[in-house]
N, C-alpha and C positions, 0 to 999 in steps of 0.2 A: 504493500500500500504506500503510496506516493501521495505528497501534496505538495499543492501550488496554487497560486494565486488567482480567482476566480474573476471576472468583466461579466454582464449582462449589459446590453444596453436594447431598449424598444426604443424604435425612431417613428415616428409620427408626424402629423401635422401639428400647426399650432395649436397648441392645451392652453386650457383657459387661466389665464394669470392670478388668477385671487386662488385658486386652488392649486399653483401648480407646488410651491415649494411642500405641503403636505401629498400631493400624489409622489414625489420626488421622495419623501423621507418613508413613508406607508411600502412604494414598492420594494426599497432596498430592506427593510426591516421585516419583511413579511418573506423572503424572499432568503433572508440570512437566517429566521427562526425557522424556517420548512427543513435548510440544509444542515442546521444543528439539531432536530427534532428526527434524522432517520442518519447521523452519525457520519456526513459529511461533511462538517465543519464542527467549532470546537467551541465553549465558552469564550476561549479566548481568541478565540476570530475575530479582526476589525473590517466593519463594516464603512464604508464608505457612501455615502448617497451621491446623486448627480440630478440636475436637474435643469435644463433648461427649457427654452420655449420649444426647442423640436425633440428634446427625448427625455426620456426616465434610462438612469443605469446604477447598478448599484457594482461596488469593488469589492468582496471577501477573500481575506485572504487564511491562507492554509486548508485552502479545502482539497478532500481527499478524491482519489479516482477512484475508490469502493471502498464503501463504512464496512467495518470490522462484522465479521461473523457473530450472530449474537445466541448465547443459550438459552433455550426456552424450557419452561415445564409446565404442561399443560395435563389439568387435571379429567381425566378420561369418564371415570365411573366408580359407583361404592361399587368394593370388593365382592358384595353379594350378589350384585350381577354382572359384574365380570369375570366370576369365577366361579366355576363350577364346585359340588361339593368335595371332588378330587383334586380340584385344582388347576384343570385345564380351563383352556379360554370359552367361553361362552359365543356364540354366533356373533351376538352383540358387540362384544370386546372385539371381534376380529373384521368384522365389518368398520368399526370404528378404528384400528388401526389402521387397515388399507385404504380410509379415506384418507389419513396425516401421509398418507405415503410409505409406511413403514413396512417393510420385508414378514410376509408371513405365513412363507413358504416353511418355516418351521413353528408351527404355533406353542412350542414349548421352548424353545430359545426368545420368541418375542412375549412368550411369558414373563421370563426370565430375565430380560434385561427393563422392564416396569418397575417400578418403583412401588412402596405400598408405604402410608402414610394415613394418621389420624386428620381427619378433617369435620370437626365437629364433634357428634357422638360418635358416627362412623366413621370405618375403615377406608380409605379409598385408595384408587391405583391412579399414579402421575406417569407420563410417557417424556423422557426428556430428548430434546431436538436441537439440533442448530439452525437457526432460522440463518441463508446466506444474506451479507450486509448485501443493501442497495448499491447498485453501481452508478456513476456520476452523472449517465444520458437518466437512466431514469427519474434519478432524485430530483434531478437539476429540473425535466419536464413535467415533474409534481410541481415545484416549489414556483416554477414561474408560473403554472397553471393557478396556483393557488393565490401569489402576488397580483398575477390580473384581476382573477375574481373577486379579492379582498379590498380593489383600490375606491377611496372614499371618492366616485366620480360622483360629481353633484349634475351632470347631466347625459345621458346616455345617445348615442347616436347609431343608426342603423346603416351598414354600406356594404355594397357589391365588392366581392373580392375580386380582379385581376386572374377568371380561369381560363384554360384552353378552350375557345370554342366549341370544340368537334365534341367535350361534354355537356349531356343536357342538360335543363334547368338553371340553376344559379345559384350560387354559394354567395353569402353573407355573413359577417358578424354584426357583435355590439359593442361597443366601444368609445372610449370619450373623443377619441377623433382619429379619420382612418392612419391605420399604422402601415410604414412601407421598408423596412428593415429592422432586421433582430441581430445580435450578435451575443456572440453566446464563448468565451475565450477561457480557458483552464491552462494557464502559462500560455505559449505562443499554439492550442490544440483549438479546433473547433470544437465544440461539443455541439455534435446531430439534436438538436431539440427544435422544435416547433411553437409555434404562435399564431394566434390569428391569422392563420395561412399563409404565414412565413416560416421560411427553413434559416437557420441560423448559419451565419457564417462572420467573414472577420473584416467589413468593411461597411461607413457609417458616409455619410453627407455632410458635411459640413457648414459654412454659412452660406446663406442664396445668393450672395454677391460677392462674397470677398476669399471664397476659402482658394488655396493655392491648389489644389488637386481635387479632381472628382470621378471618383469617391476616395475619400478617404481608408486609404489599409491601417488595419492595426497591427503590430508584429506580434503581440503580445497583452496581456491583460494590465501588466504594470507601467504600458506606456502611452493607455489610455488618452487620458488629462493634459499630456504632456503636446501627443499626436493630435489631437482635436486643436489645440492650440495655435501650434507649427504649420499643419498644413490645411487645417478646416477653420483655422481664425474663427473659433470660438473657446469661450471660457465654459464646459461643461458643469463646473461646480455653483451651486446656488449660493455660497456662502463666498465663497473666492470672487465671484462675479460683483455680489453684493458689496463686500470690502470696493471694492475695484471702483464701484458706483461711487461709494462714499470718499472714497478719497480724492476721485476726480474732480467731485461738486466742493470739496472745499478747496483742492488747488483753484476752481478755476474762483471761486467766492475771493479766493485771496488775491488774487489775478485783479478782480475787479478793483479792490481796494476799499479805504473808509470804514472799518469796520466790517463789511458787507458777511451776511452770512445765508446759509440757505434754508429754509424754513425745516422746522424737526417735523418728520411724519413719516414714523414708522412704517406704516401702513402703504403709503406712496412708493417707499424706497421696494419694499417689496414686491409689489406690482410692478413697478418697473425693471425691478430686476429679473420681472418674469417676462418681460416683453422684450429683451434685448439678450442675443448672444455676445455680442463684442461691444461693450459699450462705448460711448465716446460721446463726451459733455462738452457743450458748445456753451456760447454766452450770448443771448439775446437782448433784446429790448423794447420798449413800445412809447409812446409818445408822453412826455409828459404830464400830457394834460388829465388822461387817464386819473391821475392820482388824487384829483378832487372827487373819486368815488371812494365809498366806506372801501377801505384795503380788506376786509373781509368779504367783498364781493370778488373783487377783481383774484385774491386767494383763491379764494373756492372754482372761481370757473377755470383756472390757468391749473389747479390743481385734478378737479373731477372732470375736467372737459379734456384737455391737452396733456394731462398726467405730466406738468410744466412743476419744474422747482420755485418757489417764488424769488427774488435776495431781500434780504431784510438790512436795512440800518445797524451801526451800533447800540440805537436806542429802539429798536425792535420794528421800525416803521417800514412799512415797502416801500421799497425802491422802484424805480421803469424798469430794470435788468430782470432777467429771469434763467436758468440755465435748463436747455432740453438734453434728455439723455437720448444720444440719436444712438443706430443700430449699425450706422456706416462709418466708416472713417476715412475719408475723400482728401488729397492733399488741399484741395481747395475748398474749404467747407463753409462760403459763401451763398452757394445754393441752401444748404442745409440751413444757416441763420436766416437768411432773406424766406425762405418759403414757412418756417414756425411764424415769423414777425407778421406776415401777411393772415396766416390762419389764426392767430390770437387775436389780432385786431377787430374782425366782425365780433368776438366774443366780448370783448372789454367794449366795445361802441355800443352792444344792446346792454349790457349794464349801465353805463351809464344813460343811456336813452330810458332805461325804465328806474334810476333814481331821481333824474331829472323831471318825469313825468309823475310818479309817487309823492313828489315835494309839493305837486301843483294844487293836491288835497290835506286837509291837516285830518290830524288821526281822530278827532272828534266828529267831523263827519261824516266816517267811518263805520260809526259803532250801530248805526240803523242799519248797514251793511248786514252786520254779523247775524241779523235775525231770519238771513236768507241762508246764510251756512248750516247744515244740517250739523250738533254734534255728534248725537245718538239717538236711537228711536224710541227709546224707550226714556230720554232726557232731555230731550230736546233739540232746541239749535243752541248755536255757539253763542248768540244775546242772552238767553235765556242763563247760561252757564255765565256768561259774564257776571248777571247779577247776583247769581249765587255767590263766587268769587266774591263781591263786592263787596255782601253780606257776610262773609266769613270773617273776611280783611279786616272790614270795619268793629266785629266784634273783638279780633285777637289786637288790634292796634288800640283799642279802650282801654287793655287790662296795660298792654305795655307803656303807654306814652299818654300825650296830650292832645291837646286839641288838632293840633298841627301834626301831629302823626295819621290820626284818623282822618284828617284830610287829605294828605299826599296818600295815604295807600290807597283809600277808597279811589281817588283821580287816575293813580295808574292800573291798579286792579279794573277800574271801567276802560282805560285804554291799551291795557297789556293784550288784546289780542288783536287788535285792530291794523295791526301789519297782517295779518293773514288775508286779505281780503288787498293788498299789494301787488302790481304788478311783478317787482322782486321777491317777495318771498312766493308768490304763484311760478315763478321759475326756478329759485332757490331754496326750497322749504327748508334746508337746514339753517339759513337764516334767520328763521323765524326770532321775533325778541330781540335781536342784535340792530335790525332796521328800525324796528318799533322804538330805539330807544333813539336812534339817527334821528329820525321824524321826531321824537318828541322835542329833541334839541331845535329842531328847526323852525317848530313849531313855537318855541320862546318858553317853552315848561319848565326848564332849569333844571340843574342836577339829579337834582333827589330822584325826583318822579321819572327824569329821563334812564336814570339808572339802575331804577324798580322796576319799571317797565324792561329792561333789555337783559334783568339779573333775575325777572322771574322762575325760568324755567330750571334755574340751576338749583342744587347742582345735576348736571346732566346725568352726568356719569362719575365712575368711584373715582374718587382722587380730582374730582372739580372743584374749582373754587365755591365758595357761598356767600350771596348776594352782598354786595358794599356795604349798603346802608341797613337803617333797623324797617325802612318803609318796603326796601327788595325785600327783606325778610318775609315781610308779616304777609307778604300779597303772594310770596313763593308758599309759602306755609300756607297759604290760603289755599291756592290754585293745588297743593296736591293731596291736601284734604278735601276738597271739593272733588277730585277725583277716586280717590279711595271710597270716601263716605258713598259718593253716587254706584260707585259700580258694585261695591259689595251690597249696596242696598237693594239694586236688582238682580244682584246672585251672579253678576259676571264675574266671577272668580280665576285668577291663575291657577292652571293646571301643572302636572311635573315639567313638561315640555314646552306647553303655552303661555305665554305674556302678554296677548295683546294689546294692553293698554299701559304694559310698563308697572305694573301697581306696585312688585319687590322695590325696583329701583327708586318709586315714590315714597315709598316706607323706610327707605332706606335715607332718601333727603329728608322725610321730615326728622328722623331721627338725629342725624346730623348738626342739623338746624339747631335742635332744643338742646340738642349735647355741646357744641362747638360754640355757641352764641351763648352759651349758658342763661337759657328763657326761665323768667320764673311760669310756665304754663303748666298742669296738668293734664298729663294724658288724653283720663277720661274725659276731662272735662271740655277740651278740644273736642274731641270725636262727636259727642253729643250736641254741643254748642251749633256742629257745622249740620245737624241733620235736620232740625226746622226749616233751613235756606231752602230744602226741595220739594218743599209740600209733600204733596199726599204723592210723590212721583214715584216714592222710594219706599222699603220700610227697612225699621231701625236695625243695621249688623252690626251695632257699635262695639258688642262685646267680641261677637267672633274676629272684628279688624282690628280690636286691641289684642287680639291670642297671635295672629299676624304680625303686627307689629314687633309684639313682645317678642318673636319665633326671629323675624329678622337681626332684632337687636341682640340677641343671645347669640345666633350666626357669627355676628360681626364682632364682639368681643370675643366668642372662642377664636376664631380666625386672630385677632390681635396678640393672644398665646396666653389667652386666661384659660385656668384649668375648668374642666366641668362642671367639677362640684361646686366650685366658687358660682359660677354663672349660676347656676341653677338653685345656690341657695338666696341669691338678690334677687331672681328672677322669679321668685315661688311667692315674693311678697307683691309681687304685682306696681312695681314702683311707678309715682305719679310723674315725681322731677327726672328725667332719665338726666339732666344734668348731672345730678347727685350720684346717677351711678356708678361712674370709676372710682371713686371716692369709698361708696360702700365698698365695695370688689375689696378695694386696697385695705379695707378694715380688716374685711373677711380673710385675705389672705396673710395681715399680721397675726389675728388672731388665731389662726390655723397654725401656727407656726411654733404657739402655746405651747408647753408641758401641761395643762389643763386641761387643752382644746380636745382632743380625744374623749376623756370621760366625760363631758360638759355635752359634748353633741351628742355623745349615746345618751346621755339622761334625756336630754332637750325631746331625741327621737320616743324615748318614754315616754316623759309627759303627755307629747304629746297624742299618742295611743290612750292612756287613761283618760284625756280629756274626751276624748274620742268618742269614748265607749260613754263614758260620763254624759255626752251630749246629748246622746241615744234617747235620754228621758227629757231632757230639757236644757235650756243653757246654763251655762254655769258663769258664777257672780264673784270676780274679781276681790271678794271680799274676806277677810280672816277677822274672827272673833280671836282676841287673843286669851280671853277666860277661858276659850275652848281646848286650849290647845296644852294636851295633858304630857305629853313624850317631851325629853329632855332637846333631843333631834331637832323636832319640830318648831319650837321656843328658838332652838340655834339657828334654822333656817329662817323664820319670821326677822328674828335680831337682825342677820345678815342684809336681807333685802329692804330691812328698816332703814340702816344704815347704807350699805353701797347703792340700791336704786335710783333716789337722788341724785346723785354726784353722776352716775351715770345718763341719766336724763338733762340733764343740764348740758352737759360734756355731748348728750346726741344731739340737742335745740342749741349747741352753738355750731353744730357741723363737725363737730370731735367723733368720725365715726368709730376711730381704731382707739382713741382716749375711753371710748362708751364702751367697746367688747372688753377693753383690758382690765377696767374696775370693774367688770363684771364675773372674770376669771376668777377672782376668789372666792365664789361661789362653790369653789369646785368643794371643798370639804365637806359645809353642810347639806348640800347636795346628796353627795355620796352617805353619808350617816344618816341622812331622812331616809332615803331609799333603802338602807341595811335594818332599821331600827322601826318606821313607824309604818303601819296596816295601812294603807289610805283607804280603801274601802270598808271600813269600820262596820259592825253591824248597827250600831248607833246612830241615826240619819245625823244627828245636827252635827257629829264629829266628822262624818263622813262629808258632808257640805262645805265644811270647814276646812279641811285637809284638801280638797278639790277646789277651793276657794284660792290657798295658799298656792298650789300648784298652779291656778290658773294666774297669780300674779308673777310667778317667775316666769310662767312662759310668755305671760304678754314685756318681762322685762328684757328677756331675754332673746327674745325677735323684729327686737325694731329695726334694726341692721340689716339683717339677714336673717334667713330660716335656718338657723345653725343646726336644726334634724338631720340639710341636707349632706353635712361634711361628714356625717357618724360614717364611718364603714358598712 
């Protein structure tokens, strides 16, 4: 058995750029586990991916030209029907041997070399075998059979294959675009394998205009990357190509001068690195005059229209320059700059022909527009949502501010949708709120309201800023409690796989909001606050979008690297201020940290069972008779909480949460001695009320933090 270093490559037409670098890593991976899963490659095989616009290849190396021979032991039959009462083989036994293939021209020698083994209560007989290893055409035409079928194509196409005519009918595959060579290389060997009606051999195509030879030979598997390069002027790797991109767009940014730099977008760099073999960045431009439109127009279309880099300023402003990643590399690349500047141009002339034309209306009268936008059918139009909003806003900005807050919110909360009805954001929707706050500038509104209005929506997404001001706040806080409350209220609910209305991500910003702005607001008392706004449209899910909410928030502190129990013991109290709750967490987790904390949460987890059961007949009264209280124990645990609960409530009402669990620690002795020492269920009612009274005040002292039941083990 020999190994060496393995090549696939499938060449294709162009594969769609948003999916190619994952078909690129999917087929080398899928491709390298098939050939370690039948002992042609090894753990420690390196996988190599490749990927560009015309193929998938993946590099493994040390793979073998036949997996090892493997012993098998397969278990036949109990002994009692495999074997007669002398000993010989039974029909059965010998029919089942001469299917494994086994020699049974002596039925008392292939008696003989059977095995006999307990398996269970019975006896049974094992036959042992060498199953022969796979050799490399086969594994290899498993493993790519299996790589295609496994590839995550987000869209399937159907096409005639390339046969002899003189056969009839027609032959087709399925595929995400037709494929027109395979190669298939084990050191400098072909390996005979097949593909969607390709036979594999040892030459690929190169770039459509620039490669030095066609087709491209490969001598070998390890000089893949090297050969595609040299004489098919193309960069094979996704990540090499990518480097390649990035370093070009900042040579040429630096080129430019002044700071200039080229816009960050992950996103961008990747798609383009999926549309280009040989990259090659040039430096454009457009007219100055352009730049009297909002630069997040003129971004957005030089970005999603032209997959165009933008250059930004030292102080982050756009510049007229823009740099294209072209696919050609020309010594005169004049054509190349002059023909982008020509096709960007119509795109920046109708932006600003539709800012120039959006200015000519102010966004007030507008808002009789929105009552023509359908929102939902079951909620109305977009006026109608507006005023909910407005009524939300207006409520949460009373409890926050003055007079002059609940004016600015309510003003832009009534004009925060009213770009949607925009000639730009009707061709931009991702704009939406970004123009709105442009227009309100224009309009003479001034800051606040211009910047509530354009900061509504945020935060967008994780890791987004949050509104400027406390008037963005209160009208964003509005707007996606108006959302929440509306849709749980008619049961549109997010499913495991479905979002369509974003509601996680909305729960997820108001969260945010009240945690990061540290709001003095109420949960509850938001959620219900905003359900009067929708009349009889809706009914009340207040509690099930607070189990939601709570369910996100837990989410999002375990992900921050808080332990479970921690979460789950702040999160069992149902907290109002989530501001407060890092705070609790941090209490919870000093206190865990105790020599106390251990027996303290097993009791806590007692009590509260006793109370439990206790409740079963009625509630139980916070109260202790202390004339009642006959046990030495009992007296010592009264004393205690007479003494530490105080100090510890004080220490919780001035935000001392980890000062409140710690003087409450010394609990831990008479604790323990009430529970070794006194009966709490007395047969005596007024003792037995009594002793449940008691318990009932340490557990309500003992829980204001957290539900410390939840740390018990």
């Amino acid at each position: 058995m020999t190994t060496q270093n393995l090549l696939v490559e499938l060449f294709v037409e162009e594969l769609p750029p948003k999916a190619l670098q994952k078909l690129g890593d999917a087929f080398a991976s899928v491709l390298a586990d098939q050939l370690k899963a039948q002992g042609l490659a090894t753990a420690a095989s390196a996988v190599t991916p490749f990927a560009s616009p015309r193929r998938l290849a993946a590099h493994v190396t040390a793979v073998a030209d036949k997996a090892a021979d493997k012993a098998v032991q397969q278990k036949l039959m109990p002994v009692t029907v495999g074997l007669q009462a002398d000993g010989t083989a039974t029909p059965a036994l010998l029919k089942k041997l001469q299917a494994l293939g086994a020699d049974v021209s002596d039925p008392a020698a292939a008696v003989a070399a059977l095995k006999r083994a307990q398996d269970g209560k019975a006896e049974a007989l094992f036959y042992d075998s060498v199953v022969p290893g796979a050799t490399l055409t086969a594994g290899l035409q498993k493993a790519i059979d299996e790589a295609i079928a496994k590839l995550p194509i987000p869209k399937v196409m159907s096409y005639q294959l390339e046969t002899d005519c003189e056969l009839p009918g027609w032959s087709s595959v399925n595929f995400v675009r037709p494929a027109h060579g395979l190669v298939a290389l084990h050191g400098s060997t072909v390996v005979p394998v097949k593909a969607l009606g390709l036979t594999a051999g040892n030459s690929t195509q190169g770039h459509r205009f620039e490669a030095a030879v066609s087709p491209v030979v490969l001598a070998d598997a390890d000089s893949y990357a090297a050969t595609l390069k040299k004489d098919g002027a193309v960069i094979a790797s996704f990540a090499e190509r990518k480097a390649e991109i990035a370093r070009q767009l900042a040579a040429a940014a630096a080129k430019v001068g002044n700071g200039a730099r080229p816009i960050e977008d992950e996103a961008l760099l990747d798609e383009v690195t999926a549309l280009v073999e040989r990259p090659n960045v040039v430096i454009c431009q457009f007219e100055e005059q352009f730049l009297g439109v909002p630069q997040e127009c003129l971004i957005l279309t030089m970005k999603a229209n032209q997959k165009y880099f933008p250059l930004l300023d030292a102080a982050g402003k756009l510049t007229n320059k823009f740099l294209v990643v072209s696919n050609i590399s020309p010594e005169d690349t004049s054509f190349v700059t002059g023909g982008n500047e020509r096709v960007v141009r119509p795109r920046l002339a109708d932006a600003k022909f539709f800012f120039d034309q959006d200015r000519k209306k102010t966004l007030a009268s507008r808002v009789e527009g929105l009552g023509k936008v359908v929102y939902h059918n079951k909620l109305g139009t977009q006026g109608e949502r507006v005023e909910r909003v407005r009524a939300i806003a207006k409520a949460i900005a009373a409890q926050l501010g003055d007079a002059a807050l609940v004016a600015d919110a309510d003003q832009a909360a009534l004009l925060a949708k009213t770009d949607l009805v925009t000639d730009m954001v009707g061709e931009f929707p991702e704009l939406q709120g970004i123009m709105g706050g442009y227009y309100a500038l224009n309009d003479g509104l001034g800051e606040t309201v211009a910047h509530a209005i354009e900061d509504h929506y945020k935060p967008r997404f994780a890791g987004d800023a949050l509104p400027r001001n406390t008037a963005g706040v209160v009208v964003a806080l509005a707007d996606k409690l108006e959302t929440l409350v509306g849709m749980f209220g008619i049961g549109n609910l997010p499913t495991g796989d479905r979002d369509p209305f974003a509601l996680r991500r909305h729960a997820l910003g108001v969260i945010r909001m009240l945690v990061e702005k540290d709001l003095p607001l109420d949960l509850s008392a938001l959620l219900a606050g905003a359900v009067p706004a929708f009349g009889d449209k809706i009914t009340d899910a207040s509690a099930q979008l607070a189990d939601f909410i709570y369910d996100r928030l837990a989410g999002s502190l375990r992900e921050q690297g808080y332990r479970a129990q921690e979460v789950d013991a702040v999160m069992a109290l149902r907290p109002q201020r989530l501001a407060l709750v890092e705070k609790q967490l941090a209490a919870v987790r000093a206190f865990a940290a105790l020599p106390e904390a251990p027996a303290l949460a097993a009791a806590n987890k007692r009590v509260g069972n006793i109370l439990k059961k206790a409740e079963v007949e009625g509630p139980v009264d916070a109260h202790v008779n202390p004339a009642l209280l006959q046990e030495q124990a009992e007296k010592d645990l009264f004393a205690a909480l007479q003494r530490f609960v105080p100090e510890a409530n004080a220490q919780f009402d001035a935000g001392d949460y980890t000062a409140s669990l710690q003087t409450l620690a010394v609990l831990r002795a008479p604790v323990d001695a009430f529970f070794d020492d006194v009966m709490v269920n007395a047969e005596q009612l007024d003792l037995r009320l009594n002793r449940q009274g008691l318990l009932k005040s340490l557990h309500e002292a003992m829980n204001r933090v957290a539900d410390l039941s939840r740390l018990a083990a």
